[in-house]
N, C-alpha and C positions, 0 to 999 in steps of 0.2 A: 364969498366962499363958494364953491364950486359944489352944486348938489349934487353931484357923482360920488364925492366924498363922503356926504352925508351916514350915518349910520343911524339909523331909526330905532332905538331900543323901548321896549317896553318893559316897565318895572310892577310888579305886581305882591304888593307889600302892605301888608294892613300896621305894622308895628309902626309909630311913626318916628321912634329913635333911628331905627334900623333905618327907616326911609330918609333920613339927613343921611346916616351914614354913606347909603348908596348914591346920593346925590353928591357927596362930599368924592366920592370914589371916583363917576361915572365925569364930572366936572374936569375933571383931570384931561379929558381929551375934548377939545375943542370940537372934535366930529361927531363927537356922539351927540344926538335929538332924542330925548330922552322925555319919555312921557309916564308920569305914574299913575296908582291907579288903585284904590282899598280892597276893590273888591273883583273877583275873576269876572263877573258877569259885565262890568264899566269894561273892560276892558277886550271881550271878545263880543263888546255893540262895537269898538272902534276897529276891528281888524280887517274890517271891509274898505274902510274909509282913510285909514292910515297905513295899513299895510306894513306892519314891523318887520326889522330885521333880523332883530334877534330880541327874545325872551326872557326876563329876568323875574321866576316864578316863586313863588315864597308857597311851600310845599302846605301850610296848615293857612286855610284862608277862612273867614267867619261864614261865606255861602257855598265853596263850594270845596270839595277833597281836592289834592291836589292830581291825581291821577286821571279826575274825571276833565279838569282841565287841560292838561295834556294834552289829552283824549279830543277835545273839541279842537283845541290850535292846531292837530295835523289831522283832524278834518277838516278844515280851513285851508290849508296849505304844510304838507307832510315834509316838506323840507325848511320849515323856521326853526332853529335851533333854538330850544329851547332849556334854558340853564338854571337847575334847580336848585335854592338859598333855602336852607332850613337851619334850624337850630336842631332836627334830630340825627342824631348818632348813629342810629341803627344801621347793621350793614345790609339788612334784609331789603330794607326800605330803599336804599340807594340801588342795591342792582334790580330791584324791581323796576323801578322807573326807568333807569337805564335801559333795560331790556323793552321797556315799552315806548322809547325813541328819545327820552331827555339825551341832550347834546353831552351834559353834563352834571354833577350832582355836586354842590360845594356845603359845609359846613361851614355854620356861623362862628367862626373861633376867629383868633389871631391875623391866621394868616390867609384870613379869607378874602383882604381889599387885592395881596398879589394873584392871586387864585381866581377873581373875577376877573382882572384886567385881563390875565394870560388869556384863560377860556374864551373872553368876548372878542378878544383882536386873532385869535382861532380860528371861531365862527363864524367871524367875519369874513376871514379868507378865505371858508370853504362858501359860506353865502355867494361870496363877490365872484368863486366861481362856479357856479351854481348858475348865477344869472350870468354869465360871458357866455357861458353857452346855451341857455337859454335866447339870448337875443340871435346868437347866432344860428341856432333851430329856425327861429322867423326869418331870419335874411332868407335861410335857403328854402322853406316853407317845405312842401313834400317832400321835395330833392334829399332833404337831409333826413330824409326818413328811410333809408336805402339801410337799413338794418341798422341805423344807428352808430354807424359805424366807419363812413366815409366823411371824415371829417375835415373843413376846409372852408375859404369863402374867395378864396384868390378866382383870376378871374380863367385860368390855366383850368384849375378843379370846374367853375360854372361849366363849361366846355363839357366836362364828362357828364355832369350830373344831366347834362341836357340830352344825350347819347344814351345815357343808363333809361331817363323816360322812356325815351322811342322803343329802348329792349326790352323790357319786360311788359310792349303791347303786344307784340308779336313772339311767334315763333324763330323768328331769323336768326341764325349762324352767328355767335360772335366770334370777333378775332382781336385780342386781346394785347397789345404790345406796350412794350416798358420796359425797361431798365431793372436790373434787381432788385429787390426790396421796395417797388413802387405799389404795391400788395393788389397785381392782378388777378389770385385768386380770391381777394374779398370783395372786388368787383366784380367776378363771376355769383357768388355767392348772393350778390346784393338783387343782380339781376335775377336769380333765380327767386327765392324770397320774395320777391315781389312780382314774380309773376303766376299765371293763373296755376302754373304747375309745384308750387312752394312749399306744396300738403304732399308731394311725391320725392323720391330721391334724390339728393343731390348728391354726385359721384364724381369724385378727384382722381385724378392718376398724373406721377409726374413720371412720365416716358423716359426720360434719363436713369428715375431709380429704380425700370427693371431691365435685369440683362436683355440683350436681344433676341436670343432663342427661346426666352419666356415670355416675350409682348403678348405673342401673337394666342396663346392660350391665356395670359389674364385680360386682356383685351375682348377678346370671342369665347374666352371654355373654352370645354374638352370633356371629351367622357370618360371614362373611366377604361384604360389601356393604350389611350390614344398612343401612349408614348411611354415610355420607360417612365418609372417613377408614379406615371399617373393611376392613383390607385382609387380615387372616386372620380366623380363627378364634380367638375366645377365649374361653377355659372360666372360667365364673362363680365365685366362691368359693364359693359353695353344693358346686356339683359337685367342688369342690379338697376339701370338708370330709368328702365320702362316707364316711360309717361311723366318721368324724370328730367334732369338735365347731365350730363356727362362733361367734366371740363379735362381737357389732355394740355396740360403745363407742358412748355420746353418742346412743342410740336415740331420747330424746327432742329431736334437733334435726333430724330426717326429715323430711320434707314431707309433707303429709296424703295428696296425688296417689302418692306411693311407697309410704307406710305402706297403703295396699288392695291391692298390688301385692303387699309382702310377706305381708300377711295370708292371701293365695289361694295362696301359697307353702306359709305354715307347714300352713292347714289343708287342704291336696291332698297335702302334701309329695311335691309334682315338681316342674320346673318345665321351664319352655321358653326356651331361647334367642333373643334376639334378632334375625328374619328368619328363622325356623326353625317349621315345623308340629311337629317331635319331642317327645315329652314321656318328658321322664326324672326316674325314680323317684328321691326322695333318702333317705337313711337318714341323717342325719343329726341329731347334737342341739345347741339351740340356746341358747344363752345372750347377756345381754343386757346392758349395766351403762349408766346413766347419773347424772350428779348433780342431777338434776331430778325433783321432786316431780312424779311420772305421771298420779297422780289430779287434782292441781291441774290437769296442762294437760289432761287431759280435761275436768275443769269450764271449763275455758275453750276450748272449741273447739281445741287447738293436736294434740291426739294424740286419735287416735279411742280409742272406746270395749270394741270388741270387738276391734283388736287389744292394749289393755292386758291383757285378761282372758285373751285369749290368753298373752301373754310372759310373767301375774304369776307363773308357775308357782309356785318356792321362792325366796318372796323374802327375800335375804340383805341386813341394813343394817350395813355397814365404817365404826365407830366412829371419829369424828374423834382424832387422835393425844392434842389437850387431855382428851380424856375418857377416856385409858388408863390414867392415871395411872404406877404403875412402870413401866409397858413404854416409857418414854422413855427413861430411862437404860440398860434390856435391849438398847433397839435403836440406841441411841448406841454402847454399849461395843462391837455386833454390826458396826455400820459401819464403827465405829476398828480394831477387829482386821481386816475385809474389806479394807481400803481400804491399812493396813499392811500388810498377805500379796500383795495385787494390785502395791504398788507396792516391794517388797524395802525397806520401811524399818526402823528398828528399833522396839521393844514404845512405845506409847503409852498412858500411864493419864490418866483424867479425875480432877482436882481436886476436893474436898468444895465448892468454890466456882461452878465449873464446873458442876456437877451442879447446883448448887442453881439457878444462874442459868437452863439447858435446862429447869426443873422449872417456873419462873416464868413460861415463853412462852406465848403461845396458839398457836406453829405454823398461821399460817391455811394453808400450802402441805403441813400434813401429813407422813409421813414421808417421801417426797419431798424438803420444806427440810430435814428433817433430818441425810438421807444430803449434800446439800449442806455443809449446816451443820459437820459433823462430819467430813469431807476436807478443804474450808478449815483447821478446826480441828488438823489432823493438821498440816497443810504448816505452820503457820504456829507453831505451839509449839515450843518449846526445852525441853530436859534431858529428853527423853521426857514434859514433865507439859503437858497440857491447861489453862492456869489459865482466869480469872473473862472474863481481855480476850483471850483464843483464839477466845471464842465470840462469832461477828460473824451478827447478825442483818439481811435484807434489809439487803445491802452496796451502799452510796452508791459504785456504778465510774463517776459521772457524772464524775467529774476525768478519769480514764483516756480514756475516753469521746470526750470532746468535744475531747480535747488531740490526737487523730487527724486528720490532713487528709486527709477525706474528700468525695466528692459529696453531696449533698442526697440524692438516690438510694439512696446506699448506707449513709446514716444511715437513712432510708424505710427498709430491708431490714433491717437489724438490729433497729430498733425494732420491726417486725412478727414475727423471728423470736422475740424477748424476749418479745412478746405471747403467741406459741404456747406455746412453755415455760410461761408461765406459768400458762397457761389448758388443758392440755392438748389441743394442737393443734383446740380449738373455733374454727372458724373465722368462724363467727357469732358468738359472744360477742365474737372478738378485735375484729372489722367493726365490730359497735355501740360498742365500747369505743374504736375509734381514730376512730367514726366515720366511716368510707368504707366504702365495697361491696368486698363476697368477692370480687368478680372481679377487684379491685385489687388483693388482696392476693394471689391465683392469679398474676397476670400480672407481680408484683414477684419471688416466690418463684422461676419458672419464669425470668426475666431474671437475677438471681442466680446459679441454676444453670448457665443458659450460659457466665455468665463466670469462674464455678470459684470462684465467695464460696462 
């Protein structure tokens, strides 16, 4: 038998009826290793040496309470699920323990042999993932210490993880490129976090979602009359990111008349506020992410040339998800366990069919559709298993949709909020792609919001 399979349970049971009983229970599955034990104190000398998987705690033991036992096993290690068998009733007694980390509380009655099995083959799967990523932590050793969050082990991701070290030793320019939903800003984010400036700002701005007669005062301020409308004082992101990091998403959809503007920023590093003679120093560092080939729109007139050379500093390329190979099912299993802990459900596994089907996809939305992909997939499975028809690719809600009576309007707004998601809040891209001007889609967004869509 294959000790991967193995399941190491610990049984901690002074009644010695009960303890045939659970023997007669736990027998049932060939995997389970199964150790008893009279007393709590036998039984947490072995937890060094045997290392249980899961916990099978009889709540009234002859030496010790059952809470203070507990209490030791996730001092020991806080993630052994630990499943408590009593004969008491009390409902006090159960959500106390619960709240003090039992996996689960079962009642010696009836229907307590299907009640352990469920619980134990549970715990197991959230054990079993528990340790996948765990082992996976060690393959990537530091690396995957990147906020905890860059998740992956293909050999496409090593590449970045090796790129993200070198940035956050230095101050250096990143330049950020990928595909949609390849989550450049959590690689900017990763970078910053871990570097010496982590304890200072970090400042986002996606340059698509503000108009272009507004960059240039959220970008640098303005003081108060610069301009119609401006009736304080407002401090630019630049200056929010002091001694900070600042990341400008979508850089390549800037206007040429702004990009010389930023240019005299990066290479003065001050700047001035708008309607303002003051000139202030910035320390700040900056990074940059877009999904557009830089050099192409310099060959073509659309981004100058001396601010690329400026931004290329350490240029980072975020592997489309088809080209990660294993890290889809890494980052499948990563979401099903996120998305079950976020929403209190119970252990979720993916199916050998399932797997194979996410293996087959091109993901053009990247891990983005995926985290998608994989919460539908959650809600919609039955007996904890993920099968082959769980996994619903770019889902046809055109039925849902249009069965709504709505205004003309308020289909117009949805349909453009659809477009942003899709596109990463590009709001040129969405304009060309619906065919109408940004200002229609600013003036639909902004009408929405008034009326609380």
């Amino acid at each position: 038998m294959n000790s991967e399979n193995i399941c190491r349970i610990f049984v901690i049971e002074d009644d010695p009826t009960y303890t045939k009983f659970l023997k007669y229970v736990y027998d049932l599955n060939p995997d389970y290793e199964v150790h008893f034990y009279e007393t709590a104190k036998a039984a947490l000398a072995d937890l060094e040496s045997k290392k249980p998987d899961i916990i099978n705690l009889d709540f009234v033991l002859p030496d010790m309470l059952g809470e203070d036992v507990l209490k030791k096993i996730h001092e020991f290690d806080s993630e052994i699920p630990v499943i408590v068998v009593s004969g008491q009733e009390k409902i006090d007694t159960a959500v106390n323990l619960l709240k003090s980390g039992a996996y689960d509380y079962i009642v010696k009655d009836n229907e307590a042999k299907e009640r352990i099995l469920n619980s134990v083959q549970n715990a197991r799967t959230k054990r079993g993932m528990i340790r996948e990523m765990g082992r996976l932590k060690e393959e990537i050793a530091v690396k995957y210490e990147f906020e905890k969050s860059i998740v992956g082990s293909s050999e496409a991701i090593r590449k970045v993880f090796g790129l993200l070290d070198k940035a956050v030793k230095s101050n250096i320019t990143v330049s950020i490129y990928g595909e949609t939903g390849t989550g450049k800003e959590l690689v900017a984010k990763a970078i910053h976090y871990n570097s010496k400036r982590k304890n200072k700002p970090f400042v986002a701005i996606n340059v698509t979602a503000i108009p272009k007669e507004l960059l240039e005062g959220e970008l640098f301020g303005y003081e108060k009359g610069a301009f119609t409308g401006a009736i304080a004082r407002r401090i630019g992101k630049f200056e929010e990111a002091h001694e900070g990091t600042i990341f400008l998403d979508e850089i390549g959809e800037m206007e040429l008349a702004m990009q010389a503007k930023l240019l005299r920023v990066l290479q003065e590093r001050e700047v001035t506020r708008l309607g303002s003679n003051e000139v202030i120093s910035l320390d700040t560092r900056v990074m940059v992410a877009t999904n557009k080939n830089l050099q192409e729109e310099v060959k073509a007139g659309r981004f100058r040339e001396d601010l690329y050379y400026r931004l290329l500093g350490l240029p980072i390329h975020l592997p489309p998800l088809r080209d990660r190979g294993q890290d889809i099912i890494i980052l499948a299993k990563y979401f099903l366990d996120q998305f079950v802990r976020e929403n209190q459900l119970n252990p979720v596994r993916l199916s050998p069919e399932a797997q194979q089907k996410l293996n087959s996809y091109q993901f053009p939305g990247n891990v983005r559709e995926l985290r998608s992909v994989m919460e539908l997939a959650a809600v919609l499975c039955e007996n904890g298993e993920i099968g082959e028809n769980d996994i619903s690719f770019n889902s046809n809600q055109s039925t849902n949709f249009f069965s709504s009576e709505m205004s003309l309007e308020d289909y117009t707004y949805y349909i453009i909020r659809n477009f942003l998601n899709k596109y990463d809040g590009n709001v040129l891209e969405v304009a060309n792609k619906l065919g109408i001007g940004k200002s229609s889609i600013y003036r639909y967004l902004k009408e929405m919001e008034a009326k609380g869509i």
